[in-house]
N, C-alpha and C positions, 0 to 999 in steps of 0.2 A: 511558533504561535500559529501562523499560515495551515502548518499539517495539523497540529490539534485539531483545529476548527473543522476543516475540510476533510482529515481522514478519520483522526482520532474519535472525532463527533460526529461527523458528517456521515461518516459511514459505518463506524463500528459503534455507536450506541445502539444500530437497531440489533446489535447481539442481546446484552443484557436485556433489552423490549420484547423480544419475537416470544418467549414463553407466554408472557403476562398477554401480548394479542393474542394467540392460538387459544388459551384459554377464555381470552374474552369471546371473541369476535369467530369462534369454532372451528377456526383455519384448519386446514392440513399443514403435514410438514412440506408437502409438495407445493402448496400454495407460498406457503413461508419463503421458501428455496427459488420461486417463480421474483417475489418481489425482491431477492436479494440478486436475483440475476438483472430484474428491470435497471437497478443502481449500475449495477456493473455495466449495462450495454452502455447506458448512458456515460460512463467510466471512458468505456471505446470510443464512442459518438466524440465525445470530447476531446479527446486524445489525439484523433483523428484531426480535428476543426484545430486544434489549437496549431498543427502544422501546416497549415495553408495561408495562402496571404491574403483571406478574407479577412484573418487577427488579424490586425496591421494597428500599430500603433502602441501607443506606452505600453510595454508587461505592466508595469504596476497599477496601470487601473485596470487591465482585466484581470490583474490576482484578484485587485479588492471584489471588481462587479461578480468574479467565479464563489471569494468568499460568500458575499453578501445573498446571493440566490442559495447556496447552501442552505446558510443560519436560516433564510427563509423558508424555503422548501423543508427543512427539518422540524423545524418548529409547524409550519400546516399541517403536519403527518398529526397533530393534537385534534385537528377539527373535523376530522373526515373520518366514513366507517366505508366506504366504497372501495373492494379490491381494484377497479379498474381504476381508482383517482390513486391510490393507492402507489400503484405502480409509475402511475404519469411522474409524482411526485417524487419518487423513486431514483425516476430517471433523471428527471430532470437536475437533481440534486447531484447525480454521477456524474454528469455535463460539468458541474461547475464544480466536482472536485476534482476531474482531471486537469479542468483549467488552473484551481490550485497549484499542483502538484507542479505539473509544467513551468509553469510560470514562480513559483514560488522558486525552483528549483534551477531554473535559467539566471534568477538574478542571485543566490546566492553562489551560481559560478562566475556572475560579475563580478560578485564581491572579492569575491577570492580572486582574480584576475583570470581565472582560467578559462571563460566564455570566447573572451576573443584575444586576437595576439597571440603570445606564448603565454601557453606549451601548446598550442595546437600543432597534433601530431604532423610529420613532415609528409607531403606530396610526393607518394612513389615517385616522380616522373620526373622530380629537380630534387631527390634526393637522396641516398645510397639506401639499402632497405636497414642496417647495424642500427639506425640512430630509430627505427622505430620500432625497432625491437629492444631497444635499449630500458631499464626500467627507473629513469628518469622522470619520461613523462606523467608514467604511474604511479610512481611515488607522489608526486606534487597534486596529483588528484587526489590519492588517497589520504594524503597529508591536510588535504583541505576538506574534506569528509571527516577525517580523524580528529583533527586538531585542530582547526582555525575554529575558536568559539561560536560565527555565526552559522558554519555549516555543521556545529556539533547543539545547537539548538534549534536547527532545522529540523533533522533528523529526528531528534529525540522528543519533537512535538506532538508525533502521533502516537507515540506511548504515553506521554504525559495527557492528552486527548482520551488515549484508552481509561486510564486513572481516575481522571474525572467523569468519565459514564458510568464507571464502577461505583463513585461516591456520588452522583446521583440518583443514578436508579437504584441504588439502594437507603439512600437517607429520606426521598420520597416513598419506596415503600413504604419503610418503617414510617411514617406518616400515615398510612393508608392511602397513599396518592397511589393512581393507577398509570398504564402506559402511555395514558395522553398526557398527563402532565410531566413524565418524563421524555417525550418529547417537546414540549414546550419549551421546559428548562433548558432540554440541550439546545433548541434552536436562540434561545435567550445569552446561553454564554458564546454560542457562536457570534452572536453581532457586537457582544463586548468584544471580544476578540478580533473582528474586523478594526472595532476604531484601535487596537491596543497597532495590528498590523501597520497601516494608516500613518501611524506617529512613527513607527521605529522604521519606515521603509522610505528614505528620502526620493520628492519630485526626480531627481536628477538620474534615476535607476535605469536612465535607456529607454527607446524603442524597443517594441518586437516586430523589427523588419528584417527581411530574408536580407543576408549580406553579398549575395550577388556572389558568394562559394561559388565551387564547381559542386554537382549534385552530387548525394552519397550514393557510393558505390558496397553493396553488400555482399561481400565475396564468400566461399562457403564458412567461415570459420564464424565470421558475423551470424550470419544465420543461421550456424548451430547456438550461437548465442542468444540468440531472440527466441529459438523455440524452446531456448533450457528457464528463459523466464516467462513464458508462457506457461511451462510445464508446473513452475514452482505457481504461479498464477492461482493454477487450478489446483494444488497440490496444499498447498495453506489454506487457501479460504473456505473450504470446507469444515475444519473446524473452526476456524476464526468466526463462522456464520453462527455455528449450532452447538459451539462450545457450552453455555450456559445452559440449552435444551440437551444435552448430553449429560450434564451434570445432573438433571433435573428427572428424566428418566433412569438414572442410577440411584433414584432413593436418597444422595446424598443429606438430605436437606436444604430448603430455599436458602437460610446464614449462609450456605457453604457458598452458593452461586455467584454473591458478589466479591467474595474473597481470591473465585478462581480469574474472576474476569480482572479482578486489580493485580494479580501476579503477573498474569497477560501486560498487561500496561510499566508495571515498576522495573519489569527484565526487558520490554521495548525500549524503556529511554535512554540506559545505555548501549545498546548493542550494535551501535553503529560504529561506535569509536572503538569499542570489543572487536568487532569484526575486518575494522579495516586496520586494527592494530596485526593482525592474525595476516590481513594480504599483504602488510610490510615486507612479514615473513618468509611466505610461502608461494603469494602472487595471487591476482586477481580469482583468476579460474578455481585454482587451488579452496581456498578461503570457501569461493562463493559452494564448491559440492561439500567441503565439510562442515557447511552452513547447510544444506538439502540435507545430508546425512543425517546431523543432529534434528532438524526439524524433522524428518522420517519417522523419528524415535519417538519425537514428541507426540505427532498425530497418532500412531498406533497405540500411545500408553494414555491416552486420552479416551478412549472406548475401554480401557479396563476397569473392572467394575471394585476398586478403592483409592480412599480419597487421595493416598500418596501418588500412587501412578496419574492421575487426571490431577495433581498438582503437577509432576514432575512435566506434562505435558505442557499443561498450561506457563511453565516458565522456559520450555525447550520451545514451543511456540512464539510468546513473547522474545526470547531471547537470541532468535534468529530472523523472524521474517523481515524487518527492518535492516538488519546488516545485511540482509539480501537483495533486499529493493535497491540499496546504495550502492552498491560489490555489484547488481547488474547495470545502474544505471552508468557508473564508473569505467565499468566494464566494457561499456557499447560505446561510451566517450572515446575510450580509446583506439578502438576499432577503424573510428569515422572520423571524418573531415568534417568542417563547416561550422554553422550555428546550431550551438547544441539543441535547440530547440529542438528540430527535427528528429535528433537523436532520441532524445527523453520521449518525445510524441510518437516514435514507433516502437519504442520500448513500451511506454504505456501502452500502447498499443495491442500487443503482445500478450502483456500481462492481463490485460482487461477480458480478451479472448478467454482464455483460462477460467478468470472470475465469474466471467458467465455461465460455462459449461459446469463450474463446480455444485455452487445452489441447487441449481435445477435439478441436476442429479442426482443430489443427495439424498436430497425434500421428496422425489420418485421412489428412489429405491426404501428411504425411510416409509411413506407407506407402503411397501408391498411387505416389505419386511418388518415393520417395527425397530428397528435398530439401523443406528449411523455404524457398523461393523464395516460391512460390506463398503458403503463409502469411503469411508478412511482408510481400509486398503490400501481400495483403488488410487486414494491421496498421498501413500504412502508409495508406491509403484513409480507412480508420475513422478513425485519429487526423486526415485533414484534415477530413472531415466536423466531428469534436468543434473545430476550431479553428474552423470560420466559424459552428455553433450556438452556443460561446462566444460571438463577435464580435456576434452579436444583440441579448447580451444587457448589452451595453458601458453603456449607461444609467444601466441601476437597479443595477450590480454594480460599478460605477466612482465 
């Protein structure tokens, strides 16, 4: 519920909007591309603050305070025609879904027991290196990703999130409503969704205070890890942004547009438990490149000009980038010592980097070119790069 709001809505409704503004409001694609970067920096900004010990104090009220400035901020984007408030609001709204995400994401490893206590991985220093190489620890991550109901309704929140921007901005079309009122809307079911979080997430969820760990240490395998999710970062959200403006410059017709972005959303919801069924198998690393592989396939048949190929996209998109975001967050859990906060907040981190670099890029090269070709490439390149820096790191992540 937490990621619908924050990611699903929060941030992937303004795919299905950005045509219907461009159109209104005479944007360029490079304009478009600028305000989906402002989201993302904000994404970093956020990312960043949520691991410092200025947050200090319950995760659960700054999930709710991170949702509630979403829903808000989402829903403002109805009242304003100003690129530069534009952007503020952008941003601002990326502040408080990485607070989401973090925070949403720290207390359903409470849930699961695996935030603090066992299994946190064992202290080179008091203990032989076999037991952290062992894929015990991993398993019980993955298992709690995969399997325990509240981390497989976490997860699946921002697909279900994608789903419902699909059947908004498309049932307000067909209304004659325009982009501001499908902004309204989504900011309207975002703050149902705050109170829905609210009840299902009990007072008792803990502080977010730093636990007096020993600080992480990021040794090169880490760090090839963080930049394979940076890479994958900027590697998806290029079409995840302009998926709907790609379908739309292919002639397909506007019916097609909201059927491509609900395939996007119905292949996100399960793919987390698809995917971390798959690292059972094969092991963290493993999983996480032939999850880049298959997204690879999907960004480059997304720029092919019929409607199977740019469906087959649209569901190798949905049905990877989630079991990646979880396979890396998993991934870096394992890696590191401490409160995971820190973990997720440099992983966000990471990923957010990427997020920004993508847009802009895009949205530039699309005007000089006329065509997202040349970007999705380039998205395509990045994501195999993040699959063979994962593959490095197959060891100590498996």
């Amino acid at each position: 519920m937490a990621l619908a709001a924050a990611i699903g809505i929060g941030r992937f409704v303004y795919t299905p909007i950005l045509p219907l503004m461009v159109e209104d409001l005479g944007m360029t694609r490079g304009t478009a591309g600028l305000l989906a970067s402002a989201n993302f920096a904000g994404y970093l900004a956020g990312a960043l603050l949520a691991a410092t010990p200025v947050v200090s104090g319950s995760r659960r009220r700054w999930l709710l305070a991170g949702l509630t400035v979403s829903a808000l901020t989402t829903g403002a984007m109805a009242f304003v025609s100003s690129i530069p408030v534009f952007a503020v609001l952008r941003f601002t709204g990326g502040v408080a879904s990485a607070f989401g995400l973090v925070f949403a994401s720290a207390l359903v490893l409470v849930m699961g027991g695996l935030a603090t206590g066992p299994p946190s991985p064992p202290d080179a220093r008091s203990a032989p290196a076999k037991p952290w190489r062992s894929s015990k620890y991993s398993d019980r991550l993955l298992a709690a990703a995969g399997r325990s109901e509240v981390s497989a309704v976490h997860f699946a929140g921002v697909g279900v999130g994608i789903a419902v921007s699909a059947v908004i901005s498309s049932g307000i079309a067909a209304l004659g409503g325009g982009w501001r009122a499908i902004w309204l809307a989504g900011g309207g079911v975002s703050i149902v969704a705050v109170g829905a979080v609210a009840r299902l997430i009990p007072d008792r969820s803990g502080p977010a205070v730093v636990t007096g760990s020993r600080p992480h240490r990021i040794d090169r395998r880490l760090a090839a890890f963080v930049v394979a999710y940076g890479l994958f970062g900027f590697g998806y959200i290029i079409t995840a942004t302009f998926l709907v403006a790609i379908v739309r410059d292919g002639a397909h017709g506007r019916a097609f547009e909201p059927i491509v972005w609900l395939v996007v959303g119905l292949t996100a919801a399960p793919s987390v438990a698809f995917w971390t069924w798959i690292a059972r198998r094969v092991g963290i690393a493993r999983a996480f490149a032939l999850a880049c592989l298959a997204e690879a396939v999907g960004v480059a048949a997304s720029v092919l000009q019929t409607a199977t190929a740019v469906l087959l996209g649209s569901a190798l998109l949905g049905g990877t980038f989630m079991g990646l975001t979880a396979l890396g967050l998993i991934g870096a859990r394992r890696l590191s010592t401490g409160d995971p906060r820190s973990t997720l907040a440099i992983m966000t981190a990471a990923f957010g980097l990427g997020q920004i670099a993508g847009p802009t890029f895009a949205g530039l090269v699309h005007d000089a070119t006329a065509s997202f070709v040349l970007p999705s490439l380039t998205a395509v390149a990045a994501l195999l790069v993040s699959a063979l820096l994962a593959l490095t790191t197959h060891e100590r992540t498996s």
